[in-house]
N, C-alpha and C positions, 0 to 999 in steps of 0.2 A: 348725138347732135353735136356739131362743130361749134367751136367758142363763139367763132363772130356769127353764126345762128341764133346761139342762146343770149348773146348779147342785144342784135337785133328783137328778138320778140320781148324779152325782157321791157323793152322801151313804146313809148309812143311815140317816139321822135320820127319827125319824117326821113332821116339821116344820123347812121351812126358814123364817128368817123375817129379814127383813132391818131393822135399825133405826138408828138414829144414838146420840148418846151425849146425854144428859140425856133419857133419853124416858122419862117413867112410865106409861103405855101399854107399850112395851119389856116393863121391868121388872113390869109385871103380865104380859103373855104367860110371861114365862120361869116366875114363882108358879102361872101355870095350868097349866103344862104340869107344870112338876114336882110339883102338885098331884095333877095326875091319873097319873102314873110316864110321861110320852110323852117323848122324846126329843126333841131339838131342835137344830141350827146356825144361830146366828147370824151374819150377816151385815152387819159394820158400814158403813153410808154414809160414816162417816166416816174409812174407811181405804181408802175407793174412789169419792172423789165424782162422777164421770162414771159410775157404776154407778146410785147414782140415775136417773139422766135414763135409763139403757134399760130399768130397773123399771118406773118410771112408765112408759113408751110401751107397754109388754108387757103393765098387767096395767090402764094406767089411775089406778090406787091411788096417789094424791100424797101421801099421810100415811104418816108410819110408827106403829107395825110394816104390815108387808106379809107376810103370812104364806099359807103353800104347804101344803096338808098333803100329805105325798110317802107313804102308806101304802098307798096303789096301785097298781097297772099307771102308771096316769099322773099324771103331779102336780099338784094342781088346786088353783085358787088361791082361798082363804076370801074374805080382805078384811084388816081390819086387826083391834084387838082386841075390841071388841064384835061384830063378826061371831064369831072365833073365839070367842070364849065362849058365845053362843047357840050355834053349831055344834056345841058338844062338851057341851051339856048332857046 
């Protein structure tokens, strides 16, 4: 099983999303979510920097946020936060 798999089920949150610190990207995903009432675990790179590097290989996605919406059977991965916002319009 892939990290942001086992990170996703590990959670209830309706969205995993992983980011580093000074991201405003981040900080607008977390306004959209709690805009719309969705739930969310963040996941900071910067309390786990070798976590980056198996994100990116998993999902591709070198920028953050990297975001999972986990509200399904399977966890499926948006992109970052312009994907997520068109996605939850």
């Amino acid at each position: 099983m892939s990290r942001v798999v086992a990170d996703a089920k590990s959670s209830d949150a309706d969205f995993i999303f992983y980011t580093s610190n000074f991201c405003p990207y981040c900080d607008a995903a977390k306004r959209l979510f709690e805009a719309k009432g969705l739930s969310y675990l963040e996941i900071n790179f910067s309390n786990d920097p070798e976590l980056r590097s198996i994100v990116v290989a998993e999902t591709g996605h070198r920028t953050v946020p990297v975001i999972i919406d986990n509200r399904g059977d399977n966890p499926m991965f948006i992109g970052g936060f312009d994907e997520t916002h068109r996605y939850l319009r």
